[in-house]
C-alpha positions, 0 to 999 in steps of 0.5 A, a space after each residue: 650241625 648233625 647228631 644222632 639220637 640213638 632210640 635206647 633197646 633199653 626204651 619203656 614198653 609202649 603202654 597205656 597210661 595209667 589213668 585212662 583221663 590223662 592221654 586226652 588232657 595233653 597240651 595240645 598247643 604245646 603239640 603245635 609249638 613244638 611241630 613249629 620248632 621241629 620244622 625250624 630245627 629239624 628241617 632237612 636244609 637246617 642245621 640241626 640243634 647240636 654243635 662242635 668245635 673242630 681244631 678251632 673251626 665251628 661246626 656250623 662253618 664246617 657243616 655247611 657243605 655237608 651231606 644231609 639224610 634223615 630216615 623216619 619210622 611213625 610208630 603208635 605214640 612216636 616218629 621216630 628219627 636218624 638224621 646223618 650228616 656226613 663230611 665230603 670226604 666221607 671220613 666223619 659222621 654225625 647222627 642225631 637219633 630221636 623221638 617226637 611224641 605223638 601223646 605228649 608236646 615232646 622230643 628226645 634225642 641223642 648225638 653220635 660222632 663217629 669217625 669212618 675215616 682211616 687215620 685220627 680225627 682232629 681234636 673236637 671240643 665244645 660238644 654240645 648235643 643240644 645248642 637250640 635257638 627258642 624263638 617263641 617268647 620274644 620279649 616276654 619276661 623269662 624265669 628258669 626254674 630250678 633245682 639243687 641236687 642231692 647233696 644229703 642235706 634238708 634242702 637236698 633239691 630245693 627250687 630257686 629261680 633266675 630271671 634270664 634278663 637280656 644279656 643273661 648267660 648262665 651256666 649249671 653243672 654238677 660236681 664229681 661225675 654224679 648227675 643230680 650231685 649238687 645240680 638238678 639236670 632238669 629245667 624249667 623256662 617260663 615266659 608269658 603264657 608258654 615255656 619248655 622243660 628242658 632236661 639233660 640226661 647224661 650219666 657224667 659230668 654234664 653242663 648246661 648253658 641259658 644265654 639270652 642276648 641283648 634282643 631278647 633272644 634265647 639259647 640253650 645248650 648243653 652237653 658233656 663237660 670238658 672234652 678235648 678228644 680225637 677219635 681214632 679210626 673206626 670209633 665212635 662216641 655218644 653225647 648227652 640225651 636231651 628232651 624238651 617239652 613245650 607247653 602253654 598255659 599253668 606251668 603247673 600243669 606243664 609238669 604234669 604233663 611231664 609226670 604222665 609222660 614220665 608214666 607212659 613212656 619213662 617209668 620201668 615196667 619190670 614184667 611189663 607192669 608198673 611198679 605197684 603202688 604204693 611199696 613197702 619194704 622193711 630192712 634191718 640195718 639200723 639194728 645190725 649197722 647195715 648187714 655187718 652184724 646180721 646172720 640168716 637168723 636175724 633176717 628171717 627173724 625180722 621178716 616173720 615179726 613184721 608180718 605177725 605184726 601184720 604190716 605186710 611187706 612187698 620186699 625184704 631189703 638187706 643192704 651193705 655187709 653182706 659180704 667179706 667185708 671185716 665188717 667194714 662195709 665200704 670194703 666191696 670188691 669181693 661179691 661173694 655171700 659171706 657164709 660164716 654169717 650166711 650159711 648157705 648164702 642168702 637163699 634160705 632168707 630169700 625162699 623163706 621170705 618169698 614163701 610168705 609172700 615176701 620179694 627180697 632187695 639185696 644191695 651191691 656197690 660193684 663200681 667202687 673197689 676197695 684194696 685188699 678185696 677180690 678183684 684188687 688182688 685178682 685183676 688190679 688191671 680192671 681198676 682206675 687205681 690198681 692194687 689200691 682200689 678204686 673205680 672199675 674200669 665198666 667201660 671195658 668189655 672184659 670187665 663188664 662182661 665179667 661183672 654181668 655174669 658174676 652178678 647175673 650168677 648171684 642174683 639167680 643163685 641167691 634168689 635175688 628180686 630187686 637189684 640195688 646198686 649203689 655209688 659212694 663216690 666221685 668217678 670225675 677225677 679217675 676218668 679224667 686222670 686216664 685219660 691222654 691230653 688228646 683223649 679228655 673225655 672218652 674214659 667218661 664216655 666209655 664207663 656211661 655207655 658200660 653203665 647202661 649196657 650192663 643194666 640192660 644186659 641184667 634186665 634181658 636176663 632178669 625181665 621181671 626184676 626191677 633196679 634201685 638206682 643209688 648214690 650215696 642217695 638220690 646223686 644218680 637221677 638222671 633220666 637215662 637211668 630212671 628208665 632202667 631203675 627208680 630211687 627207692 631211697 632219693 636221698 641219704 638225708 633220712 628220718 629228719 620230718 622238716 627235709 623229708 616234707 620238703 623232698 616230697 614237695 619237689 621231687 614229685 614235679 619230676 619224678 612219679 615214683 622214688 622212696 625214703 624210709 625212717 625207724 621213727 615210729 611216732 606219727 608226724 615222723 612216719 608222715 612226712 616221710 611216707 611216699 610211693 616207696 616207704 622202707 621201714 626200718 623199727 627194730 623188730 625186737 622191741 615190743 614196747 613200740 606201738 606197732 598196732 597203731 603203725 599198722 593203721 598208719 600204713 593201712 591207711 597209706 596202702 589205700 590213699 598211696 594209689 594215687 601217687 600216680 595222679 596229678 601233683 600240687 603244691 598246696 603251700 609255698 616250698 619251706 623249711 622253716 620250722 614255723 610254717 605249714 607244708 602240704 600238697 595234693 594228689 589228684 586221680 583224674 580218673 575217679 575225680 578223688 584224690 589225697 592231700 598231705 598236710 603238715 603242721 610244724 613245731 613252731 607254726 603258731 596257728 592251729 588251722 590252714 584253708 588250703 585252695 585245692 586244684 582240679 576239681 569240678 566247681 559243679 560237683 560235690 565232693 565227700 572230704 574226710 580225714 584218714 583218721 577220723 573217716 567217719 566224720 566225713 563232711 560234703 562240701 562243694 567243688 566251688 568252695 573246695 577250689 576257693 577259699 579251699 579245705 581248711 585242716 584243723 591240727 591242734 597239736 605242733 607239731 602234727 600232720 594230717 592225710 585228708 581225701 576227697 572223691 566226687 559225690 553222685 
């Protein structure tokens, strides 16, 4: 069956790697194993990997006789690819648009449906955009690995795995229309020697389907959950992006090769660079309950001490309030600063913080509608839910180009730098509630595709402005949004040490680049939540905090966080328990040097843990030392390091430890 994998404008930039090293260590079996698939998949006699169902005919019966057209483009480091399939009659096409990687053992794409007929098609189901036999593990044992999604709790995105026995058959899905809300759309399935990373980027409701039969063979598939629609002459309708990576060898290293591909080619470049790292950002909100109670004063307040306490800051944030709001937060809808408390709007606070050198985050919820706000009033018409408020129709064109032009107005006038945009609720039961029996689906589709297009249209206008992507934390994480924006707060599971440890130690196989923050100020607290954007949230008005000692905290997190974007490993097994040490290691492939975290908790019994590293030169020498104690550097061989490892003393429980290591002449 066909599909069409629309290559996104909003696509990163085609650049360099950031660590010269990692584009000649790809996995180049995983190259051949994916060519090997391609040509099975792909071929142009073969039905391409998606299905439908199509008033209760399958679409590998219906598609036989199709007509078949595939167009490629080979780029510097991608083919990319429109393959059609089109009905006798003419009245019904199916694209799917993709990419194969030239630097990385990995393929994207997406489906298109489109009816070019002149009356209404008959009623699709079952729209898979991704429905793949994998015929290269044959009996080999299989373990899919997973994670949970946000649900703002401490095991928030803990791995599990399913042995996918013979006869398996398995599905995941998320809850509510968020798509890291409970269920994690990136995947894992390991056999002997070899596996693939599969991920479903789909900014809704999605599914994903692992069945393996009774003679081992394996099948996966995914798509949009729940469609039962017919499309109306003229109309067109996209599923779920899917991406697979296939690779041999370590399954570690598999995703590390998914951080560097994340890197190359995934990882917004506002400005066409990197975000720098690491990134500090500091707020007020734990003082002034969000930016209800704050004025201009306070910010800017706020915004000098930190910098005569010498912390110096990339980005000013104010979060929710900032607004008319009856100083009830969650009442958005009227996007208008609030100058009772902002005289001038925000732009004294945004120009007094950028002449220090300082860029400003400002944070806006625009999709959830409050009743008794602007738009309720104005234009109930624009929302699933009307005068009571609700979600915002984006995926109506008046709509959004309302919202682009008032939020572009705002960030322009106001000096905004950073765009930060919320979601505090769940969209599934609006979409579906609007639709029609015969429409179930398209609503969904609609406001996806108005979610993207308004992104992209703010970073036209804005090219060096980068996105926060939120929901209610980390529960719209899909891969589609994390090319337009990063998750400067992964999770609203915040300050608590033993779940913020944990949150590193996952997220990092997946995601190069995501933020956290705490107001805690003593050291285990701010070490288990410090990654490659920490916020800081310690109340500037009271001096009896330590703040000398905090900057040396973060001094020392501004040299060793620039290897956040090396090679991750776990150094322990994943854990909550309060009893048991967590760490893991970042490794510069580049310089050979690297950082490794370290974390003893407040009922681990043993004072010391020898941790075997990963990536070193066994013939080389390596100066280890301690970011507290860089003096008593010791040298110790790459050999020794690899087995039995670098052994961490920390006397006190519970306590934490940030060691580096480079290679020695």
């Amino acid at each position: 069956m066909p599909s069409i994998c629309r290559i996104l404008s909003i696509s990163c930039l085609v650049v360099a790697v950031p660590f010269a090293a990692h584009a000649g260590e790809v996995d180049p079996e995983g190259k051949r194993l994916l060519k090997v698939w391609q040509d099975t998949a792909f071929g142009i006699s073969a039905v391409p990997p998606v299905s439908f169902v199509l008033d209760g005919v399958p679409s590998a019966e219906l598609c036989a006789n199709w007509v078949q057209a595939q167009t490629e483009e080979s780029g510097e480091t991608a083919t990319t690819f429109v393959r059609k399939l089109t009905n006798p009659e003419g009245t019904l096409e199916l694209r799917l648009e993709g990419k194969v990687y030239q630097d990385y053992p990995v393929i994207e794409w997406t489906v298109y449906l489109r009816n070019t007929g002149t009356t209404d098609t008959g009623i699709f189901e079952k729209f898979r955009s991704c429905d793949a036999a994998l015929g290269l593990f044959g009996s080999d044992p299989l373990t899919l690995h997973q994670n949970k999604g946000d649900n703002c709790t401490a095991d928030s995105f803990e791995p599990f795995q399913t042995a996918l026995v013979p006869g398996a058959d398995l599905a995941v899905a998320n809850t509510g229309g968020r798509p890291t809300q409970t269920a994690f759309p990136y995947f894992n399935l390991e056999g002997q020697g070899r596996g693939v990373i599969f991920v479903v980027s789909w900014a809704g409701q999605w599914e994903a389907l692992f069945s393996r039969a009774a003679d081992g063979a394996v099948r996966i598939g995914s798509g949009q959950q729940g469609v039962h629609f017919r499309l109306h002459p003229g109309e067109e309708v996209r599923g779920p992006m899917t991406v697979m990576q296939f690779y041999t060898g370590d399954r570690r290293h598999a995703q590390n090769v998914w951080r560097r591909w994340m890197i190359a080619h995934n990882l917004p470049r506002p400005g066409g660079a990197l975000p720098p790292l690491p990134q500090l950002a500091a707020c007020s909100s734990h003082q002034y309950g969000e930016m209800i109670k704050a004025d201009t004063a306070s910010q800017i307040m706020f915004v000098d001490k930190y910098l005569e306490r010498g912390l110096r800051l990339d980005y000013w944030w104010m979060d929710a309030g900032w607004y008319p709001c009856d100083g009830q937060w969650p009442k958005t809808g009227t996007w208008e600063v609030d100058e009772t408390r902002f005289p001038g709007g925000l732009r004294p606070i945004t120009d007094h913080a950028r002449n220090k050198g300082v860029r400003s985050i400002v944070w806006f919820e625009p999709e959830r509608v409050h009743k008794d706000t602007w738009i309720t009033e104005n234009h109930p018409d624009w929302v699933h839910g009307g005068k009571d408020g609700g979600l915002l129709k984006l995926g109506e064109p008046e709509v959004r180009e309302w919202l682009i032009n008032h939020v572009d107005t705002l960030i322009t006038e106001q000096g905004i730098d950073l765009y930060r945009q919320d979601f505090n609720m769940d969209p599934l039961d609006h979409w579906r509630k609007n639709d029609a029996p015969d429409r179930q689906g398209i609503t969904e589709i609609r406001h996806v595709e108005g979610y993207f297009a308004y992104w992209d249209e703010l970073r036209r206008r804005h090219p060096d402005m980068l996105i926060d992507s939120c929901a209610s934390g980390g529960r719209r994480n899909d891969l589609e949004t994390l090319r337009r924006a990063v998750p400067l707060l992964r999770s609203d599971y915040i300050m608590e040490p033993t779940g913020n440890q944990c949150h590193t130690w996952t997220l990092a196989e997946w995601f190069p680049f995501f933020g956290t923050g705490t107001s805690k100020t003593g050291d285990y607290e701010i070490l288990s939540t410090i990654c490659p954007h920490f916020t800081a949230c310690w109340d500037q008005r009271d001096d009896a905090i330590d703040f000398p000692r905090i900057k040396g905290l973060v001094d020392q997190w501004r040299e060793y966080g620039k290897d956040y974007f090396g090679d991750y490993y776990p150094l322990t097994a994943y854990s909550l328990d309060s009893a048991d040490w967590i760490g893991w290691q970042f490794h510069n492939p580049e310089t050979g040097g690297g950082t490794i975290q370290v974390f003893r908790r407040e009922k681990a019994e043993a004072a010391s843990k020898t941790l075997p590293l990963f990536a070193l030169d066994a013939e080389k020498k390596y100066r280890c030392w301690n970011t507290a104690n860089p003096a008593a550097a010791t040298v110790l061989p790459g050999s020794a390091l690899l087995s039995p490892g670098l052994e961490i003393v920390l006397d006190a429980a519970p306590s934490a430890a940030v060691w580096r290591y480079e290679a020695t002449e």
